[in-house]
C-alpha positions as CSV (number, residue, x, y, z in Angstrom):
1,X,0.0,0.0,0.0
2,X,1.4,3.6,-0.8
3,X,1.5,6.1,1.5
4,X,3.1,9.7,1.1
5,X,4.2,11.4,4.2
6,X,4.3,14.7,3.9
7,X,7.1,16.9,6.7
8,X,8.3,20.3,6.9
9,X,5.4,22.5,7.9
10,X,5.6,25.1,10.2
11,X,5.0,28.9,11.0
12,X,7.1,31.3,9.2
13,X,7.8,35.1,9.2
14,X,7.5,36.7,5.5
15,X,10.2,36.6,3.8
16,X,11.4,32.9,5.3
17,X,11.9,30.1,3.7
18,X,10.6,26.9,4.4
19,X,11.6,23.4,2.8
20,X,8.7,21.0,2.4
21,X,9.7,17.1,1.9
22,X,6.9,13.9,0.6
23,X,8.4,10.2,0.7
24,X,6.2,7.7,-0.5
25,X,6.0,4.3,1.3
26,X,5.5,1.1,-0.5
27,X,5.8,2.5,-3.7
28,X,8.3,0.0,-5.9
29,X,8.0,2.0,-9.2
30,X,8.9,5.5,-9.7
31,X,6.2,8.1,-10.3
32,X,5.3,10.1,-13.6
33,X,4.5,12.8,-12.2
34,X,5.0,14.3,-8.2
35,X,3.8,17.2,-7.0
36,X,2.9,19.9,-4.7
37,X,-1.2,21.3,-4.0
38,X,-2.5,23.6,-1.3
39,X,-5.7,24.8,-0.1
40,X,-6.0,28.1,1.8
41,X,-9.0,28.4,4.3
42,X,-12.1,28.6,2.0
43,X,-10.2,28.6,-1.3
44,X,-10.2,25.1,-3.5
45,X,-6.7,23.6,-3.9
46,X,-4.8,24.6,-6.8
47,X,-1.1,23.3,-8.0
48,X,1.8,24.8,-6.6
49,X,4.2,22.4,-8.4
50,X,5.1,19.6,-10.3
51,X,7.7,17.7,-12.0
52,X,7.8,15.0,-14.1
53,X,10.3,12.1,-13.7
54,X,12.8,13.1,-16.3
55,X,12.6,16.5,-14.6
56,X,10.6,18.8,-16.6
57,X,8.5,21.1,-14.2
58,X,5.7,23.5,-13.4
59,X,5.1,26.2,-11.5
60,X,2.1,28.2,-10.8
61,X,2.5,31.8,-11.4
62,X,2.2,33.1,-8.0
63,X,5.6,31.3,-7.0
64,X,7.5,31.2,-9.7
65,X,10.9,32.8,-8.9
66,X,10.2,31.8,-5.1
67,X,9.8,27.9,-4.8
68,X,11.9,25.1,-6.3
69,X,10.6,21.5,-6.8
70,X,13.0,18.7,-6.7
71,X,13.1,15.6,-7.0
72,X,14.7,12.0,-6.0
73,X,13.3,8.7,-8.0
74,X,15.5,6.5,-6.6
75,X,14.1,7.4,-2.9
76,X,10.8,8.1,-4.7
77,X,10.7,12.0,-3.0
78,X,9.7,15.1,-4.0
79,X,11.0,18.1,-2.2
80,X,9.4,22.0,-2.4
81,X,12.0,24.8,-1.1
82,X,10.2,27.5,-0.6
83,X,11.5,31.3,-0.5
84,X,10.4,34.5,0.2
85,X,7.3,33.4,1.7
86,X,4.5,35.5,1.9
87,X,1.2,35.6,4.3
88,X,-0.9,34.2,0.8
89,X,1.3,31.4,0.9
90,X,-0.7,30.4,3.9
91,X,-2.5,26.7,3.0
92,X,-2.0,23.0,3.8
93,X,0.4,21.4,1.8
94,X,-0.7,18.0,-0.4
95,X,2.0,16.1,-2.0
96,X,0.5,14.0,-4.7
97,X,2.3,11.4,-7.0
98,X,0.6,9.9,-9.9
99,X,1.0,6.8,-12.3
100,X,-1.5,5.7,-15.0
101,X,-5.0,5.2,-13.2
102,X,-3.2,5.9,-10.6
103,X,-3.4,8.6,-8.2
104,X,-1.9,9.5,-4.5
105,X,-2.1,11.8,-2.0
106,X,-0.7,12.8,1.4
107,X,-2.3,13.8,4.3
108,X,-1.0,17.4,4.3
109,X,1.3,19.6,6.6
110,X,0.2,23.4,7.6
111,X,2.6,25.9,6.3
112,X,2.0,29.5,8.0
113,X,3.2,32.7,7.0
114,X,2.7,35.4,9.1
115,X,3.1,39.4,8.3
């Protein structure tokens, strides 16, 4: 059974930087795609990030410039530096991996940015 554990989370000043890690669990194949999802309080979650496994990635546009995603396929992990955090960045944190008709997600971790 696959699991993703998502660490990292915490409460931030703007302008910190935070470094958000997912390692998935019981997973013996490596992922197509990996990425990063939050959901502010009363907002729907949208896609922070995302990277495919030969590395090509995405970004939404409200953190590009700021965040980096990363990944490692032999430890099946997906990592989300995040820079010059700002109070909007405020949500909880999905990781999510994907193969064909296949479709994961972690339980979350709070990030908090405060002004």
């Amino acid at each position: 059974q696959v699991q993703l554990v998502e660490s990292g989370g915490g409460v931030v000043q703007a302008g910190g930087s935070l470094r958000l890690s997912c390692a998935a669990s019981g997973a013996i194949l490596t992922f197509n795609d990996m990425g990063w999802y939050r959901q502010a309080p009363g907002k729907q979650r949208e896609l922070v990030a995302g990277a495919t496994s030969d590395g090509v990635t995405n970004y939404a546009d409200s953190v590009k410039g700021r965040f980096t995603i990363s990944r490692d396929n032999a430890k099946n992990t997906v990592y989300l530096q995040m820079n010059s955090l700002k109070p909007e960045d405020t949500a909880v944190y999905y990781c999510n991996a994907r193969r064909p008709a296949l479709n994961y997600w972690g339980r979350g971790t709070v990030v908090t940015v405060s002004s």
